[in-house]
Backbone as CSV, one residue per row, in Angstrom:
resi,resn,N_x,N_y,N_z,CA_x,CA_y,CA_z,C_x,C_y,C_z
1,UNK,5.818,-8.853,4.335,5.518,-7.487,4.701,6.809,-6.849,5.229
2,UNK,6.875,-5.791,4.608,8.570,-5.010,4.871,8.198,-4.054,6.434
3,UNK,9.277,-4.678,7.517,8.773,-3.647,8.738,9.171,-1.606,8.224
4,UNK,8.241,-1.027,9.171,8.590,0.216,8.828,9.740,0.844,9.613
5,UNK,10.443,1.094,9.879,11.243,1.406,10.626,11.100,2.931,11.148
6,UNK,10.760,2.880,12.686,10.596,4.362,13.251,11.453,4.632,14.193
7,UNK,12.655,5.733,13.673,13.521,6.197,14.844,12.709,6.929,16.200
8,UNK,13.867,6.700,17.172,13.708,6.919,18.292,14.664,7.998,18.670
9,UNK,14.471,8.642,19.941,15.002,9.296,20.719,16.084,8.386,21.607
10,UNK,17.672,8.429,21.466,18.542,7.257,21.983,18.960,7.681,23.321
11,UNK,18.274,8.817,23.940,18.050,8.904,24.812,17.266,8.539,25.909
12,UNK,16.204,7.911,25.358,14.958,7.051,26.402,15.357,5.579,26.345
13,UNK,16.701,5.386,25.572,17.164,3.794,26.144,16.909,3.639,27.647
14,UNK,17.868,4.265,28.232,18.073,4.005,29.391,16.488,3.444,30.794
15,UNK,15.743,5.173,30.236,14.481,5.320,30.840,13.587,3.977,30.732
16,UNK,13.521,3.249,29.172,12.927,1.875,28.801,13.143,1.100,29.482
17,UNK,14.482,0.587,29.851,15.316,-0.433,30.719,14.934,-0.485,32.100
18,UNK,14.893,1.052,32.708,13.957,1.050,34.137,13.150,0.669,34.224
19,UNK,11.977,1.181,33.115,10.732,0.477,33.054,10.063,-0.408,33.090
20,UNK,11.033,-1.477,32.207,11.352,-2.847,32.205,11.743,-3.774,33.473
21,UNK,12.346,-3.139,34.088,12.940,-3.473,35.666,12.002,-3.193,36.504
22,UNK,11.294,-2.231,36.209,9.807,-1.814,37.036,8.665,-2.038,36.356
23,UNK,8.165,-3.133,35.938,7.046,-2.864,35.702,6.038,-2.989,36.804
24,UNK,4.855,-2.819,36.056,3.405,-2.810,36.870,3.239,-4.449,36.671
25,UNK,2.185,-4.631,37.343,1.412,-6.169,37.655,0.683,-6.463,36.501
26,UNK,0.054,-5.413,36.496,-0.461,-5.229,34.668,0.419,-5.739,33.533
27,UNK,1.041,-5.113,33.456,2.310,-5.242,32.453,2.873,-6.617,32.811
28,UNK,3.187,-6.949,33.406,4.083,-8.429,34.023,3.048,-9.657,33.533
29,UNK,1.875,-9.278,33.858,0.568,-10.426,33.851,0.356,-10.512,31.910
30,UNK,0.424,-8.998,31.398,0.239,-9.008,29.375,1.668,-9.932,29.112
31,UNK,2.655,-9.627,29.616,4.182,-9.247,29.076,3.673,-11.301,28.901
32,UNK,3.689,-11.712,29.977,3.925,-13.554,29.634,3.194,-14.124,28.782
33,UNK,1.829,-12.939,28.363,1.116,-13.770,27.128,1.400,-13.367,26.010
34,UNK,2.604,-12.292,25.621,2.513,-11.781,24.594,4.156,-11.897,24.109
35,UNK,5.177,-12.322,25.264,6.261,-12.587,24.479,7.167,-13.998,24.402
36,UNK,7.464,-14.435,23.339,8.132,-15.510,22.806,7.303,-15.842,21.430
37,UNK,6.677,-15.114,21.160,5.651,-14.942,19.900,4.761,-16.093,20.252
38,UNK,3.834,-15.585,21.212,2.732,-16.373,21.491,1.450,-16.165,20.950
39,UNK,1.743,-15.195,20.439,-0.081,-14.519,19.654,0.130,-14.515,18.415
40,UNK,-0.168,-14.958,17.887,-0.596,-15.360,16.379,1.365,-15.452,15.597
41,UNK,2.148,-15.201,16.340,3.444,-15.695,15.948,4.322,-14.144,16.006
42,UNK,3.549,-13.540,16.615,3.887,-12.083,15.989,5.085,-11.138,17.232
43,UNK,6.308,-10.519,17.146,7.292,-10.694,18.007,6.926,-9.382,19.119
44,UNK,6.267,-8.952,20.113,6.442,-7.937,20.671,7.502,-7.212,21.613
45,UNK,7.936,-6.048,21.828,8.895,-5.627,22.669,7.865,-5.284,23.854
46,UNK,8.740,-4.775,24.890,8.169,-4.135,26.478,8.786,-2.816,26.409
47,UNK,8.076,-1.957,27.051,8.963,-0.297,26.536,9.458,-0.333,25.359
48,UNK,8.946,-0.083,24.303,9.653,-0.075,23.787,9.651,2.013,22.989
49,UNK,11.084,2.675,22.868,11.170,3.702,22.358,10.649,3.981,20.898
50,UNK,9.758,5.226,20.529,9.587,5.046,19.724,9.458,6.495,19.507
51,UNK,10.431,7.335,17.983,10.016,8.900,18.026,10.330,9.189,19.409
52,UNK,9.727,9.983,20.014,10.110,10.953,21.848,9.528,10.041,22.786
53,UNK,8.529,8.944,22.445,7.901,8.443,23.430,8.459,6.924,23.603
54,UNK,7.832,6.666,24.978,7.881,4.817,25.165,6.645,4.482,25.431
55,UNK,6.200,3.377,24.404,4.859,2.425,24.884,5.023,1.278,25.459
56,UNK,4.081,0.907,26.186,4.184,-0.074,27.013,4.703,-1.563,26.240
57,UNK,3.849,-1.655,25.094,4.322,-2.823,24.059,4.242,-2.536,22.670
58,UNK,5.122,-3.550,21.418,5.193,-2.908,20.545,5.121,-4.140,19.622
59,UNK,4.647,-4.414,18.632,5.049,-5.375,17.313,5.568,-4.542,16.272
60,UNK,7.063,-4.453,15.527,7.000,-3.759,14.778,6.469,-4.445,12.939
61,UNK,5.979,-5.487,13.126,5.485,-6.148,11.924,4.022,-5.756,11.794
62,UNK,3.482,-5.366,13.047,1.968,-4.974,12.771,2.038,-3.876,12.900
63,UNK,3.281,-2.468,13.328,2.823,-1.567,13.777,1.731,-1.145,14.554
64,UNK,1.805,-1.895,15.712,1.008,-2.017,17.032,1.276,-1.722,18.487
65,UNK,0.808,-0.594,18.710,1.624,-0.359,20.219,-0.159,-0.654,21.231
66,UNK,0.794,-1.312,22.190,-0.588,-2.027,22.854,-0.128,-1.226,24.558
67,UNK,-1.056,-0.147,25.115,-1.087,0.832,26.385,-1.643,0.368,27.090
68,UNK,-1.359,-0.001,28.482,-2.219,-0.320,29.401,-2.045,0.848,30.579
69,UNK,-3.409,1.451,30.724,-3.820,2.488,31.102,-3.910,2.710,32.923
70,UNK,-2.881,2.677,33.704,-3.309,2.494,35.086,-3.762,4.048,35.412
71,UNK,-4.039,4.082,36.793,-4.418,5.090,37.734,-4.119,6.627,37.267
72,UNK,-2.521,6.310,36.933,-1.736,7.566,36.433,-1.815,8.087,35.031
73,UNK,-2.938,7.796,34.582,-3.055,8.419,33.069,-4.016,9.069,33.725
74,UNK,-4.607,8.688,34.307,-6.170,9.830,34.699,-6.328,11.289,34.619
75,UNK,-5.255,11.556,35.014,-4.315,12.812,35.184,-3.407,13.033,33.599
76,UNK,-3.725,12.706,33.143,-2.709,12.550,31.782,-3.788,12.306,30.601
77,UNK,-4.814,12.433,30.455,-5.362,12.031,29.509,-5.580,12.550,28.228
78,UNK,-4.952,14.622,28.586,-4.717,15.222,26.787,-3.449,14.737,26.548
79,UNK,-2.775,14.742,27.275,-1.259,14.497,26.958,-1.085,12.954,26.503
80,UNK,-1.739,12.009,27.198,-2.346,10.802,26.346,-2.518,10.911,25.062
81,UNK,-3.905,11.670,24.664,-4.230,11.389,23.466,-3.160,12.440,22.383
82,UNK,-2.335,13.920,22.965,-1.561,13.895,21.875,-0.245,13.377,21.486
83,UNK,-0.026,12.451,22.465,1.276,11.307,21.964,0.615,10.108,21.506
84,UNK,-0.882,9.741,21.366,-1.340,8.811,20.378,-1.470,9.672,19.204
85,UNK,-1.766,10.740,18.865,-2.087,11.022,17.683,-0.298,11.534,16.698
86,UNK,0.413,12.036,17.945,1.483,11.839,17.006,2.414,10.499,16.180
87,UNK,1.990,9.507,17.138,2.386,8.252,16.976,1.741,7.751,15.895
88,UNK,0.726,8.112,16.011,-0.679,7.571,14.633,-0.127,7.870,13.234
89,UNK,0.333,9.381,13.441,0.758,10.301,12.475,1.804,9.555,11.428
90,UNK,2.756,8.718,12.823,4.052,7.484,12.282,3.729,6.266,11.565
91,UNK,2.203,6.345,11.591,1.810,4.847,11.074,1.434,3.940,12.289
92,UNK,1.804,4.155,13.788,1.717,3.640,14.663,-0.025,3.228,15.196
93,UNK,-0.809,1.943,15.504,-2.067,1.663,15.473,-1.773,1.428,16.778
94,UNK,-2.931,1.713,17.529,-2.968,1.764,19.082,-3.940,0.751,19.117
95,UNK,-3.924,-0.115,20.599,-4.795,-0.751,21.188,-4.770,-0.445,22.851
96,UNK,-5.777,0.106,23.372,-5.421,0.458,24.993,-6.622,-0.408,26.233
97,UNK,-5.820,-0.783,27.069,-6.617,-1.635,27.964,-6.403,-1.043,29.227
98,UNK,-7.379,-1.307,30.310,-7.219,-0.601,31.249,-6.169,-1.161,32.227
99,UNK,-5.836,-0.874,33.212,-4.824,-1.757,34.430,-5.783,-3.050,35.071
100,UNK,-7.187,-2.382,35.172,-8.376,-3.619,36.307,-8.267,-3.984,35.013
101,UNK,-9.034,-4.142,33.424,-9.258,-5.163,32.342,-8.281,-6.279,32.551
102,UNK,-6.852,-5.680,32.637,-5.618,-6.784,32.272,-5.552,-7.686,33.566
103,UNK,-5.517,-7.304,35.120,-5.779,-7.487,35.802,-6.565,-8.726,36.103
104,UNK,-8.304,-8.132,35.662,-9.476,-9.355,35.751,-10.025,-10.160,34.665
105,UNK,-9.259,-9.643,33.743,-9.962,-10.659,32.364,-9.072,-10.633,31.551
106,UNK,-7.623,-11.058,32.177,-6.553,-11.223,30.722,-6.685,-12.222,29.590
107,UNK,-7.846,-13.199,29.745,-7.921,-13.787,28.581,-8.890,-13.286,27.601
108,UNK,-8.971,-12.141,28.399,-10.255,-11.093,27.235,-9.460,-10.089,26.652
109,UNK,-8.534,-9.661,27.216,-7.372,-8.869,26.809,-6.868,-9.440,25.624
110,UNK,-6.535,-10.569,25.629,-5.400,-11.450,25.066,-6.135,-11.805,23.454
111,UNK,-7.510,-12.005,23.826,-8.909,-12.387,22.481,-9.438,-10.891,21.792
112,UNK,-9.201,-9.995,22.382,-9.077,-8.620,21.969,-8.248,-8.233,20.750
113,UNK,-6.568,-8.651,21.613,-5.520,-8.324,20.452,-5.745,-9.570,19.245
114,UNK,-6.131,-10.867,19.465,-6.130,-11.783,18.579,-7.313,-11.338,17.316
115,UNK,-8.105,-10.929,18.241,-9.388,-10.396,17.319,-8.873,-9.183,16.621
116,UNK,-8.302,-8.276,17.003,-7.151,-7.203,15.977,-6.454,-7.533,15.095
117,UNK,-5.758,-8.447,15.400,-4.486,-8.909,14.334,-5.514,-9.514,13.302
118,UNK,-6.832,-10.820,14.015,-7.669,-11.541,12.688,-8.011,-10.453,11.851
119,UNK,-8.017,-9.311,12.352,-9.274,-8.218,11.190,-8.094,-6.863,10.890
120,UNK,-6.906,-7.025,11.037,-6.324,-6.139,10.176,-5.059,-6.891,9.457
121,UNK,-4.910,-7.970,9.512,-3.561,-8.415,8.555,-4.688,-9.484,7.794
122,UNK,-4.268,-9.341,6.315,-4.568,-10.050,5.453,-4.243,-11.601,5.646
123,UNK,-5.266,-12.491,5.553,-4.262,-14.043,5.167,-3.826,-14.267,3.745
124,UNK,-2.815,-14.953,3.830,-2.073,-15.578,2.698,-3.463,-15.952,1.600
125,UNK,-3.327,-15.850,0.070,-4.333,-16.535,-0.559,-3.455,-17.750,-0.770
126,UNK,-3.717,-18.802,-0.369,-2.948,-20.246,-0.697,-2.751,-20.707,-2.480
127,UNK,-3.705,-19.785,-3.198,-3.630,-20.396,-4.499,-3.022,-19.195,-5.160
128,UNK,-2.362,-18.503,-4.899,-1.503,-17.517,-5.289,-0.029,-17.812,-4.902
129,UNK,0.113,-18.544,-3.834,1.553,-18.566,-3.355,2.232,-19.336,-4.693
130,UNK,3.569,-18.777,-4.802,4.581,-19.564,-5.477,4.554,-19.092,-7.091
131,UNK,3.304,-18.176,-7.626,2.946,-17.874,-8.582,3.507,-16.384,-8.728
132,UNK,4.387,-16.295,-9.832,5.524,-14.538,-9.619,4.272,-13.895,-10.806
133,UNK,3.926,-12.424,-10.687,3.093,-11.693,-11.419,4.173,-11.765,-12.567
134,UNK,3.392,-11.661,-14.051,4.145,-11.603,-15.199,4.010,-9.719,-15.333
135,UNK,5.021,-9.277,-16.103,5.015,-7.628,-16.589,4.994,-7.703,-17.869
């Protein structure tokens, strides 16, 4: 599968890197189950820039940005949904969890995204591999 490649604004480097240096408890508690390719093999970033915005996490092989929603979206919630829908617009597939979900049931969090990835990436057909289509 060829990644898609979505420019960024090289201006929210910096802002990412803070973010990263600051995260939430939330974020710190997802971040250890989700990087060194622990979920189904698949590589995620933290902040990562994407177009004008930064999401909390990113696979760019699934085109998956995964939001975890604390206190401070409450207050944010059109402006929420129109930086998901422009992101959508990119090809970008959202998954959003709350701050208490990640918090009290990160292994429900964690069976959530696994249950995403099982039901939107195809498996290999094993009796096709190695076989080139004729033209």
């Amino acid at each position: 599968m060829k990644r898609k490649i979505i420019p960024y604004d090289h201006n929210l480097k910096q802002l990412a890197r803070n973010l990263r240096n600051n995260s939430t408890l939330a974020e710190v508690l997802l971040w250890r189950e989700l990087k060194g390719k622990q979920i189904r093999g698949y590589d995620f970033h933290r902040q990562k820039p994407i177009d004008k915005f930064i999401v909390d996490f990113y696979c760019c092989d699934l085109s998956l940005a995964i939001e975890i929603d604390g206190v401070s979206h409450d207050e944010k919630i059109v402006q929420d949904e129109n930086r998901q829908q422009k992101l959508e617009s990119l090809g970008v597939r959202f998954l959003r969890f709350t701050d208490r979900e990640v918090k009290t049931n990160l292994q429900g969090v964690v069976m959530s995204i696994e249950d995403w990835i099982d039901a939107h990436v195809p498996t290999p057909n094993p009796s096709k591999e190695g076989i080139k289509s004729r033209k």
